[in-house]
N, C-alpha and C positions, 0 to 999 in steps of 0.2 A: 629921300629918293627910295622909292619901293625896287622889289625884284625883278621886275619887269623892263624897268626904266634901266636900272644897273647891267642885265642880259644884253637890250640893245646896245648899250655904250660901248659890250666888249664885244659883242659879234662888231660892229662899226669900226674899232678899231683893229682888230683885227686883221678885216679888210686892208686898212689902210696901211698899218705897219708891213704886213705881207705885197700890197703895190711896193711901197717904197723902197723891201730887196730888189722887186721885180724889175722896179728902175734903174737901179742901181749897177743892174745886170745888163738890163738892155744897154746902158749908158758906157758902161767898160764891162767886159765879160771876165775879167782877170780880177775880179773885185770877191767874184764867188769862189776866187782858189786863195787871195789873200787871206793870210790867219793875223787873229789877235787875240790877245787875252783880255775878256772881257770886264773892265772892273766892277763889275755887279756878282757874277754866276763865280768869277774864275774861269770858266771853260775859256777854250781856245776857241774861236769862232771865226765865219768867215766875216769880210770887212762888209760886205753885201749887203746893207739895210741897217749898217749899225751907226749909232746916232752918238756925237760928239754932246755932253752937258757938262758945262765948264771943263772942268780938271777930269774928267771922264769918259770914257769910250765906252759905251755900253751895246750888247750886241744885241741882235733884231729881234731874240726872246727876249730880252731884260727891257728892252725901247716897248715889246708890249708891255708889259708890267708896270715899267713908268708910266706910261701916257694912260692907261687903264686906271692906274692908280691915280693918276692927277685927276682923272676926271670925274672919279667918284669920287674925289676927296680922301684917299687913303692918305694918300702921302702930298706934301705942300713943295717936293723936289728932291732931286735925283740925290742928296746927302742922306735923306730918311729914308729910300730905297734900299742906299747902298749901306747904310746901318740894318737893315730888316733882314740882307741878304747874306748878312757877317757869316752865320752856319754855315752856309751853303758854298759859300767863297772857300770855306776854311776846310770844307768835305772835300771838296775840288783838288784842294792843294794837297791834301794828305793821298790820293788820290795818284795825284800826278808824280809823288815820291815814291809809292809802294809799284808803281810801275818803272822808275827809273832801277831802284834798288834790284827791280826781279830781272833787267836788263841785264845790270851790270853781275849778277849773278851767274848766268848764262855764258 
């Protein structure tokens, strides 16, 4: 797959993961103030476009990441995502500690 073919797949997808909050939204509007924590990123996200794969709730940035990555072949499924994403899960949490800590400082 050259660079050009790969550019298409994620502008395409792109599109399409961004429709799918957009649905999501039209469909219940209370979906764009619901939060989760996403198991890919960590972050807290809205439920609004984010995509259930097995044992996983992954939110509308990580669902592009997946489907991007399935489709170029990066990853074979959302376990070798959420291995890729291990740092970033774990920057998150530290993260979401040094905010709790400067709360309770306060």
């Amino acid at each position: 797959m050259n660079k050009e073919e790969k550019i298409k797949i994620i502008e395409e997808m792109q599109a399409v993961v961004n429709q799918m909050k957009l649905d999501d939204i039209e469909e219940d509007s209370s979906l764009a103030d619901e939060m989760f924590e996403c198991s890919c990123c960590g972050k807290t996200m809205p439920l609004a476009g984010s995509v259930q794969y097995g044992k996983y709730r992954l939110c509308n940035d990580c669902v592009l990441l997946a489907e991007t990555g399935f489709a170029i072949g990066k990853f074979k499924n959302a376990n070798e995502l959420i291995k890729a994403m291990e740092d970033t899960r774990l920057a998150e949490m530290c993260e979401f500690i040094k905010q709790e800590e400067a709360k309770e400082s306060n």
